[in-house]
C-alpha positions as CSV (number, residue, x, y, z in Angstrom):
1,X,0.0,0.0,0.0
2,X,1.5,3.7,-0.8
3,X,0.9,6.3,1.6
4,X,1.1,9.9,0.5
5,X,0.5,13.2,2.5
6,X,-1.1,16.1,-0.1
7,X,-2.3,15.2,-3.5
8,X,0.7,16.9,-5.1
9,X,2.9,13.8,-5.1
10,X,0.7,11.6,-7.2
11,X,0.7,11.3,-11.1
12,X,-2.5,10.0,-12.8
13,X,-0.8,7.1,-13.8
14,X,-3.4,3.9,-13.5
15,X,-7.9,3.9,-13.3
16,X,-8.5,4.7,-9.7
17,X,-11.7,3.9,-7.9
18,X,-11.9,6.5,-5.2
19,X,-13.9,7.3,-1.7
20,X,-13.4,10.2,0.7
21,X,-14.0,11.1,4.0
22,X,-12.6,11.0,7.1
23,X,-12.8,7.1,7.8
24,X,-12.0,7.5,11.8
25,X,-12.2,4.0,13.1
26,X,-12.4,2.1,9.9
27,X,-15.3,0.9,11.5
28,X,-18.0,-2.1,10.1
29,X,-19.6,1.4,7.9
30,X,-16.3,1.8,6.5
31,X,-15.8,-2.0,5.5
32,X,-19.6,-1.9,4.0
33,X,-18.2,0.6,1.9
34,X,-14.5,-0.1,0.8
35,X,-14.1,-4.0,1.0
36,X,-16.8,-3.9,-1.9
37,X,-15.0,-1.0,-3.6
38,X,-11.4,-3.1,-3.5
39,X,-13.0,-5.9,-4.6
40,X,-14.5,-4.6,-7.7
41,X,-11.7,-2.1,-8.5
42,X,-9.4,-5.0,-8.8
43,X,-11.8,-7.2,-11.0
44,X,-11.6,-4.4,-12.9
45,X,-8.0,-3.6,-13.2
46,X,-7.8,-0.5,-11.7
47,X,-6.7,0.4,-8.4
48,X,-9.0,1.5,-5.2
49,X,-7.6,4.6,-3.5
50,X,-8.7,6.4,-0.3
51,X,-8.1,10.4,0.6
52,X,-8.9,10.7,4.0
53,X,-9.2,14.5,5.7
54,X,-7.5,14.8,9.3
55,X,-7.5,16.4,11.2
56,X,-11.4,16.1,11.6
57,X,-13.0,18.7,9.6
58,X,-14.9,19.8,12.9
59,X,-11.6,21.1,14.5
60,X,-11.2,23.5,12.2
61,X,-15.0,24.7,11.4
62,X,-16.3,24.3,15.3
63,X,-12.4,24.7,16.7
64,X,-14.2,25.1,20.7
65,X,-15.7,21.8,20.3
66,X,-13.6,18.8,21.1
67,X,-13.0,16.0,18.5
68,X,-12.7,12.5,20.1
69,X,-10.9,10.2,17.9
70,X,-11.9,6.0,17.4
71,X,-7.9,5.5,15.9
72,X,-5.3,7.2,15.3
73,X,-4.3,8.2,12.1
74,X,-1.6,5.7,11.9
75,X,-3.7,2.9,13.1
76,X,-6.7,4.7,10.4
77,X,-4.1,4.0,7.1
78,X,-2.7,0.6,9.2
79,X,-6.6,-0.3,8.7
80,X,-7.4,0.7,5.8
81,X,-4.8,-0.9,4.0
82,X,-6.0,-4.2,5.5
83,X,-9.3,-3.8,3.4
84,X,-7.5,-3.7,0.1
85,X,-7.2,0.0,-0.7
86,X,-3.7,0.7,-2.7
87,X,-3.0,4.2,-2.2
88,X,-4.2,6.5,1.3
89,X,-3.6,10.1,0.5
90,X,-3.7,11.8,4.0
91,X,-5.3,15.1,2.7
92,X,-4.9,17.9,6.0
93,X,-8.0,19.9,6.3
94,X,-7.7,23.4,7.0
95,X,-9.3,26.4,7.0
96,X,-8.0,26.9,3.2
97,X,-9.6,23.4,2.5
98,X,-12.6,24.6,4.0
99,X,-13.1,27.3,1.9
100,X,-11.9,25.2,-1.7
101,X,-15.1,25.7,-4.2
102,X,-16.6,21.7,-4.8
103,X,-15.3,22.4,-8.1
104,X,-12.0,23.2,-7.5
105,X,-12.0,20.2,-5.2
106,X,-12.9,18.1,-8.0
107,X,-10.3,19.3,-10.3
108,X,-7.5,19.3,-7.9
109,X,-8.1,15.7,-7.1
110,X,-8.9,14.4,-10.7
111,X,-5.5,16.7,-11.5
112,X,-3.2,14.0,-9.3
113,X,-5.8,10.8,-9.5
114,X,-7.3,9.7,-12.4
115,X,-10.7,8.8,-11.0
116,X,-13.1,6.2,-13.0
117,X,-15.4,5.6,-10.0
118,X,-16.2,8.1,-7.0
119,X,-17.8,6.0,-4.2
120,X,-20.2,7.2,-1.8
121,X,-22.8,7.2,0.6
122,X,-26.3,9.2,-0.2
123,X,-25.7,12.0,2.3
124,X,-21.9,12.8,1.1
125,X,-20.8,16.3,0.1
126,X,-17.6,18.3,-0.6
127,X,-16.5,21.3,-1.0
128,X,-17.1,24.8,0.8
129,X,-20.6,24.6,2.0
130,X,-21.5,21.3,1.5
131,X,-22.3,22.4,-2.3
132,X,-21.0,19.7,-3.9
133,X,-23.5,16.7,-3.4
134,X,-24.5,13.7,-5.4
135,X,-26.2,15.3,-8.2
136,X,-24.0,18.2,-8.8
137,X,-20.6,15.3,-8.3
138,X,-22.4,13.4,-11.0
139,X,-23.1,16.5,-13.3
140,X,-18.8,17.3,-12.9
141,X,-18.4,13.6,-13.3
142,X,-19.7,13.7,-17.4
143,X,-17.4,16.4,-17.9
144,X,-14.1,15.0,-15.6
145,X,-14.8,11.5,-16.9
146,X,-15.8,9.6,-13.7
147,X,-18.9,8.0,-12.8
148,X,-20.6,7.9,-9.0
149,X,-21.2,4.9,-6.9
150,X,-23.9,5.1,-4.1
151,X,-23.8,2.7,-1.4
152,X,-26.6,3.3,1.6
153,X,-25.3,3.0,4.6
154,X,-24.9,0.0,6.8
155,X,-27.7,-0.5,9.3
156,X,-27.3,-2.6,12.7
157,X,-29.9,-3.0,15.3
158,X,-31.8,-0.7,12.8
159,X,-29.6,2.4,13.4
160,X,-27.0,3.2,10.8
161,X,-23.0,2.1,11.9
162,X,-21.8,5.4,12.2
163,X,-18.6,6.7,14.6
164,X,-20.9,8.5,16.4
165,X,-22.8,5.8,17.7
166,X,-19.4,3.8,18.7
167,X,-18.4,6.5,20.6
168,X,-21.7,6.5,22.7
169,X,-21.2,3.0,23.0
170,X,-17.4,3.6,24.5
171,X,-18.4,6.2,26.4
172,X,-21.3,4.2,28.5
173,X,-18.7,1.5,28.6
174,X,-20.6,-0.7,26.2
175,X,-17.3,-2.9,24.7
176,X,-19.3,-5.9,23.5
177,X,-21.5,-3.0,21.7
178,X,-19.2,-1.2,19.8
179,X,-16.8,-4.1,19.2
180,X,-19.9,-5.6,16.9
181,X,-20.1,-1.9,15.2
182,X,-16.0,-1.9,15.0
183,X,-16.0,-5.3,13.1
184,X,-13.3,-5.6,15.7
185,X,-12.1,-5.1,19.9
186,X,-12.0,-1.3,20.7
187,X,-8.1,-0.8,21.3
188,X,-6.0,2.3,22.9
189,X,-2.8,3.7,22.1
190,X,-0.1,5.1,24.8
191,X,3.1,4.7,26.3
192,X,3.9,3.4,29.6
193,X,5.0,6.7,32.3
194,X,6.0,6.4,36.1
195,X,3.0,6.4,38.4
196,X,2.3,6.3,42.1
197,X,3.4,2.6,42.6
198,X,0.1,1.5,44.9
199,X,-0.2,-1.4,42.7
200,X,2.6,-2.8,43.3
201,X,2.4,-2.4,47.2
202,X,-1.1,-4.1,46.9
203,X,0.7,-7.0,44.8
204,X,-0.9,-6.4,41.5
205,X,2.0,-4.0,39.8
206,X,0.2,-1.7,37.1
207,X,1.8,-0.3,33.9
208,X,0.2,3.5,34.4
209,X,-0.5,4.6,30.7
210,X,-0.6,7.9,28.9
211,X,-2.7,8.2,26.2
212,X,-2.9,10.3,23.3
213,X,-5.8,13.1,24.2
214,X,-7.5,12.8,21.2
215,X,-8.4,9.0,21.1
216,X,-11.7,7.7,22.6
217,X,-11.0,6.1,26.0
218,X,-14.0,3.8,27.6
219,X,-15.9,4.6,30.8
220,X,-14.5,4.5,34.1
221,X,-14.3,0.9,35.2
222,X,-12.3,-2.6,35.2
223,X,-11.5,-4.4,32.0
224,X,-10.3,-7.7,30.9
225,X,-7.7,-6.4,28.6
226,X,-5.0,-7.6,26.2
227,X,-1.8,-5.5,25.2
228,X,0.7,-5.9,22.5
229,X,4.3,-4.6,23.1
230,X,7.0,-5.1,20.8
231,X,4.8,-7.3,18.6
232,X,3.9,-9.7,21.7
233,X,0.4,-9.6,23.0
234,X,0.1,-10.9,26.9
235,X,-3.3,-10.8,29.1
236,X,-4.5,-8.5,31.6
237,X,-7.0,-6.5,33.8
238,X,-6.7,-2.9,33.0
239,X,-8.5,-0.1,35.3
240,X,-9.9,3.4,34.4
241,X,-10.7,5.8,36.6
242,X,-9.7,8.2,39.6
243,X,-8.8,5.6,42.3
244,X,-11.5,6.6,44.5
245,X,-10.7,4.5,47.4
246,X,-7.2,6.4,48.0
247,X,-8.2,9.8,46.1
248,X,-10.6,11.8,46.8
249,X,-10.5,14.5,43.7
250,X,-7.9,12.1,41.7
251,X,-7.0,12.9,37.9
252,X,-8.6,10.3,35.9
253,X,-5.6,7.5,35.0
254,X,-5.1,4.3,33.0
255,X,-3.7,1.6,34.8
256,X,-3.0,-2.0,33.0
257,X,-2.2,-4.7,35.4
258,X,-0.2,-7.2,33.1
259,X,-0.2,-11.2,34.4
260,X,2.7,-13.0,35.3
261,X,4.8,-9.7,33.7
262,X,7.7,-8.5,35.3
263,X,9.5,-6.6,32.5
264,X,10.8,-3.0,33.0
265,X,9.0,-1.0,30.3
266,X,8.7,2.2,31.3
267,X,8.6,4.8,28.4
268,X,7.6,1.8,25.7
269,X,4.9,2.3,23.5
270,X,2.1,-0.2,23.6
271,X,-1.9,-0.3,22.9
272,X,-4.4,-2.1,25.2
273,X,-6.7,-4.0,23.4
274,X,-10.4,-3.7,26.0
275,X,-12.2,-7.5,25.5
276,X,-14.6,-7.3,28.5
277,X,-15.7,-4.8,31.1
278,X,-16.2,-6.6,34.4
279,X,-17.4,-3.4,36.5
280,X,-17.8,-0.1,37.4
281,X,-15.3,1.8,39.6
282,X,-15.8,1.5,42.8
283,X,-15.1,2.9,46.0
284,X,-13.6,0.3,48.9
285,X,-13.1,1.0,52.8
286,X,-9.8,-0.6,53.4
287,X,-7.3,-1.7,50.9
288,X,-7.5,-5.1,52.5
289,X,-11.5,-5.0,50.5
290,X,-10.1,-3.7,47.3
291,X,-7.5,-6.4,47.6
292,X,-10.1,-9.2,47.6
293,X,-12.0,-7.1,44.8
294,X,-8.8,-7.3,42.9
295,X,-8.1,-11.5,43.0
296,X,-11.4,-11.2,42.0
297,X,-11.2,-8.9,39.4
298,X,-7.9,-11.2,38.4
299,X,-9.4,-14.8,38.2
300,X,-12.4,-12.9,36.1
301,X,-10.4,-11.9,33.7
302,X,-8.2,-14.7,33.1
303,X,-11.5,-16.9,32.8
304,X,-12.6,-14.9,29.7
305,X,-9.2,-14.3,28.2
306,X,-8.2,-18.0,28.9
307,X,-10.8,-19.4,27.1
308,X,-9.5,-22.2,24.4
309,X,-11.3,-23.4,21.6
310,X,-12.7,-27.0,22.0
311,X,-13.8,-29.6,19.3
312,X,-17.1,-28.9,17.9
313,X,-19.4,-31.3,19.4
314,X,-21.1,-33.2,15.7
315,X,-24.4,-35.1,16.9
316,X,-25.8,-35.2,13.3
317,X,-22.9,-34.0,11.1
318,X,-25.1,-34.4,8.5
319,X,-27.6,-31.7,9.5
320,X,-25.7,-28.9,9.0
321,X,-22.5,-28.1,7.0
322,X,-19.9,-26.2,8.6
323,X,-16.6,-26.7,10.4
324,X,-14.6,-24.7,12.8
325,X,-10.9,-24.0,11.2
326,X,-8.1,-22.7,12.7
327,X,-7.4,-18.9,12.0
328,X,-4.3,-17.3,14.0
329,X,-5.9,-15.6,17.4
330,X,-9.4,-15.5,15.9
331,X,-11.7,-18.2,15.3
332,X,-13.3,-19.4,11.3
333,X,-16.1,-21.6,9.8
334,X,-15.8,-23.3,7.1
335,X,-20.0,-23.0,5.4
336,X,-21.3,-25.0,3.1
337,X,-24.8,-24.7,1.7
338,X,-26.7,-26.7,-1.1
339,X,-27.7,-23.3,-2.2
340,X,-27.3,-19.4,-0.8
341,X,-30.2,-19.6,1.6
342,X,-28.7,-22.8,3.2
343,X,-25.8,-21.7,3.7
344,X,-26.1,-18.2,5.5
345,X,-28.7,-20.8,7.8
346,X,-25.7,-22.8,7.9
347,X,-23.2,-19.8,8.6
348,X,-25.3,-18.6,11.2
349,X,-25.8,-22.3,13.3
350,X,-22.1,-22.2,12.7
351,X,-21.9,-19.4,14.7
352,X,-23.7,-20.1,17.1
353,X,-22.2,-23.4,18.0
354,X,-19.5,-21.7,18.9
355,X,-20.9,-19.2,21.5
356,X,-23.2,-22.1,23.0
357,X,-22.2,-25.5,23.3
358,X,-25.8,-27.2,23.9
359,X,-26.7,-25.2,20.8
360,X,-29.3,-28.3,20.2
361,X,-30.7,-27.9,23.9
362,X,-32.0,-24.2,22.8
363,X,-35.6,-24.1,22.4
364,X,-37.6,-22.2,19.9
365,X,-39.6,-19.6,22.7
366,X,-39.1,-16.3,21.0
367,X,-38.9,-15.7,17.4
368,X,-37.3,-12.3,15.4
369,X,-37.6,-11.3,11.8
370,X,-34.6,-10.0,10.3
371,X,-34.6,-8.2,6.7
372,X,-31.5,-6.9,5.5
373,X,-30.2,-5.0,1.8
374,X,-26.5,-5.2,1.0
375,X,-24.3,-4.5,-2.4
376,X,-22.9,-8.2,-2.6
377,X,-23.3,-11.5,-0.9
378,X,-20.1,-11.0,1.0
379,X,-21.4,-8.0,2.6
380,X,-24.6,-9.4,3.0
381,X,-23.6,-12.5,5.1
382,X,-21.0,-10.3,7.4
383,X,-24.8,-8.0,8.0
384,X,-26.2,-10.7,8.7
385,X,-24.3,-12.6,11.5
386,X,-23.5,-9.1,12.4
387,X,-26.8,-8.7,13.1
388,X,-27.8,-11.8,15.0
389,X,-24.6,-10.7,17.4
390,X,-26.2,-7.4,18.0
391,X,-29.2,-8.8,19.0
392,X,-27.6,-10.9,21.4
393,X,-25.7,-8.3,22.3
394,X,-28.9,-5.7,23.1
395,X,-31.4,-8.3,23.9
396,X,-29.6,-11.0,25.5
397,X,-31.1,-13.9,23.6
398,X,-29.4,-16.7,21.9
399,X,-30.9,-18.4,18.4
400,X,-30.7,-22.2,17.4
401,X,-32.9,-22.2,14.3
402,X,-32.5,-20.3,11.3
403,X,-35.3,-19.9,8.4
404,X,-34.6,-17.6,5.3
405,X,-37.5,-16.8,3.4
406,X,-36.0,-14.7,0.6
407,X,-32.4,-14.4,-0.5
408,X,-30.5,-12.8,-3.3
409,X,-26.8,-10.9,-3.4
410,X,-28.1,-8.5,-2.4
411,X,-31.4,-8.9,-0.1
412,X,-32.4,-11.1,2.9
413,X,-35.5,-12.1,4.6
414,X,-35.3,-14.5,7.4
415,X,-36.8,-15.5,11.0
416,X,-34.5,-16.4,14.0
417,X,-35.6,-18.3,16.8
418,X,-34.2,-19.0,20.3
419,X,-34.4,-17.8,23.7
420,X,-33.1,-16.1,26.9
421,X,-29.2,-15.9,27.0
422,X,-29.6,-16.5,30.4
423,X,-30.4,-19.7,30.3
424,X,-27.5,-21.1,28.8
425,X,-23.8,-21.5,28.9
426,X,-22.0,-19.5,26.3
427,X,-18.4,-20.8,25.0
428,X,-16.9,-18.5,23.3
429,X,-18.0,-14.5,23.4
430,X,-17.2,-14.0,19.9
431,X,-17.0,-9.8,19.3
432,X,-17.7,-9.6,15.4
433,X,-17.5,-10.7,12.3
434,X,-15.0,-10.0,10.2
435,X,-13.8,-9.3,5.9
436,X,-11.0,-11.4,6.7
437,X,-10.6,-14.1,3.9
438,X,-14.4,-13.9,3.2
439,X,-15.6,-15.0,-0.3
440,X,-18.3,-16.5,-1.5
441,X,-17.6,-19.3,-4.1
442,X,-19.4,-21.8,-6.0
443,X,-18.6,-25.2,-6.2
444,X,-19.9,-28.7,-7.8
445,X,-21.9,-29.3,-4.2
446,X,-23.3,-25.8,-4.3
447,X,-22.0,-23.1,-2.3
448,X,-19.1,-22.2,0.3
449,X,-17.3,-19.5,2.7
450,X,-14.8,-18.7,5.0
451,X,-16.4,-16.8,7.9
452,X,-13.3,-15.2,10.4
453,X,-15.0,-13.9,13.9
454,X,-13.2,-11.7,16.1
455,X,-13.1,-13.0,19.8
């Protein structure tokens, strides 16, 4: 993937297919949109490129109004190359970018890109103003030679994925949430600073982080966390908060207990990956409570980071055609399906044999209707299982039968059935679903996928 900073260093050498915007997060929205666009660039022979404004447009046209950031913006271009996109122009907004005429925006891009296909949602504009929307992009496009690619937004739980709704979501402390939304776990940047050293008395030594100011950090609590350093990733409990026990008016700190750790890493750089919140900050009366708290705290969070995969029980392999594959940290299926209905019915008992192991013991007490629109089949299935996590998610309810009543690329009509999540043991909390290796192919038998979840 190239990188570039400012349009001014790239020739219109090769067809581009091309989206803009800020793409904080690279969330599940952004993947609806550019995973597609890759796909189809490629197929095509041309090349999908990305200009992506930063600082947040915001900061300079509501400057009193603070911008909270989902990535950074090295993480942001990290991520978007991992969708496919070839070239990331980093395009700084300013107040003289602000100000550009849509036209002139057009022409100063098309002058350095040599744009075939703009894509975009419904809603998207350029240019000072906002003047440059859909129709009058399409009107420039006869005359600069590029044609306009509308994609409607992706929609989970019925509300559109947007980075505004993640950041709620963060906010309230909500990880399971917004890890759906993401398409992957919520993560933090920062580098490790000297602190007050009360961990370590209390015999659980913290790594006291600072992070950068923009980025989004979750609500005050306790988290089962993991965090990379130097390219290793170890388990965790991380806590957020003002130490209230000790602290009365305390500055709000990060604090990342690392197990079985005992490296010296002050001033190295590292990001905390949040998996599970466990509580809310509390306040103890004796350190001797928030010690026991603590162990507590400890043996909770190794539980849910700890968690191995196990063989997928098979009562009637015949009945349903999928197998768990092995996929670096995260967990696959392997679907098959007679036809397309069968197998997103397939994709989605898949799925949830691996969150609850007496999937077959679930009975049919509630039932949902689910109706989703997408641009291709891939997209389609990740909405789909996306959705059935949500719902678990938001209304704690698991699903054992699967009936699709109309299916196409690009449309979905289906009823899930299940019941309280209460009532079962779940296996495997599995955050979302992922692009990762996803295709849908076509084979003698019928039809198969690779399904990658994030867990």
């Amino acid at each position: 993937m190239k990188v570039v900073r400012g349009l001014t260093k790239l020739t219109p050498d090769v067809d581009v297919w091309l989206a803009i915007g800020k793409f904080d997060g690279v969330h599940l929205g952004h993947h609806y949109l550019l995973a597609p666009m890759a796909k189809a660039a490629h197929a095509n022979g041309a090349q999908c490129a990305v200009v992506t404004l930063h600082p947040n447009p915001l900061e300079v046209l509501a400057p009193d109004r603070r911008v909270a950031y989902l990535t950074t913006l090295d993480e942001r271009v990290q991520r978007l190359g991992d969708l496919g996109v070839d070239t990331v122009v980093v395009l700084k907004f300013d107040a003289r970018v602000a100000q550009t005429p849509a036209r002139r925006f057009v022409e100063m891009i098309t002058a350095h890109v040599r744009v075939k296909q703009l894509w975009a949602g419904p809603g998207f504009a350029l240019g000072k103003g906002r003047e440059g929307d859909i129709e009058f992009l399409r009107n420039l496009g006869q005359e600069f030679g590029y044609s306009v690619r509308i994609v409607e937004p992706l929609r989970v739980g019925g509300q559109v994925v947007s980075g505004t709704r993640i950041r709620g979501l963060l906010h309230a402390g909500r990880i399971s949430e917004a890890s759906v939304l993401l398409g992957r776990l919520p993560t933090l940047p920062g580098q490790v600073v000297p602190g007050s050293s009360r961990g370590h008395d209390l015999g659980y030594p913290t790594a006291n982080i600072d992070s950068p100011q923009e980025v989004v950090v979750p609500a005050n609590g306790i988290y089962a966390v993991r965090v990379e350093i130097e390219s290793e990733v170890f388990d965790g409990v991380a806590s957020i908060g003002v130490r209230p026990t000790f602290e009365s008016d305390g500055e709000r700190t990060i604090e990342v207990h690392i197990f079985d750790f005992e490296r010296d890493i002050y001033g190295a750089e590292l990001t905390v990956e949040f998996v599970q919140r466990l509580r809310d900050e509390m306040r103890f009366t004796s350190a001797d409570a928030l010690i026991t708290q603590m162990d507590e705290d400890a043996a909770n969070a190794h539980s849910i980071l700890g968690r191995e995969p196990t063989p997928m029980a098979t009562t009637n392999p015949g009945a349903f055609e999928f197998e768990e594959i092995a996929h670096t940290a995260d967990v696959g299926l392997r679907v098959h399906g007679q036809d397309l209905a069968a197998l997103f019915a397939n994709a989605a008992r898949g799925m949830w044999t691996l969150i609850v192991p007496e999937i077959d013991a679930v009975e049919a007490e509630l039932t949902r209707e689910v109706a989703l629109q997408a641009m291709d089949g891939e997209v389609l299935l990740v909405d789909w299982l996306s959705e059935l996590l949500y719902l678990h998610e938001t209304e704690h309810e698991v699903y054992s039968e699967f009936v699709v009543h109309e299916i196409s690329p690009t449309h979905l009509r289906a009823e899930v059935r299940g019941s309280r999540a209460q009532q079962h043991t779940l296996r495997k909390h599995i955050k979302a679903v992922t692009f990762n290796d996803l295709s849908i192919e076509e084979t003698d038998e019928g039809v198969t996928a690779t399904v990658v979840f994030d867990v």
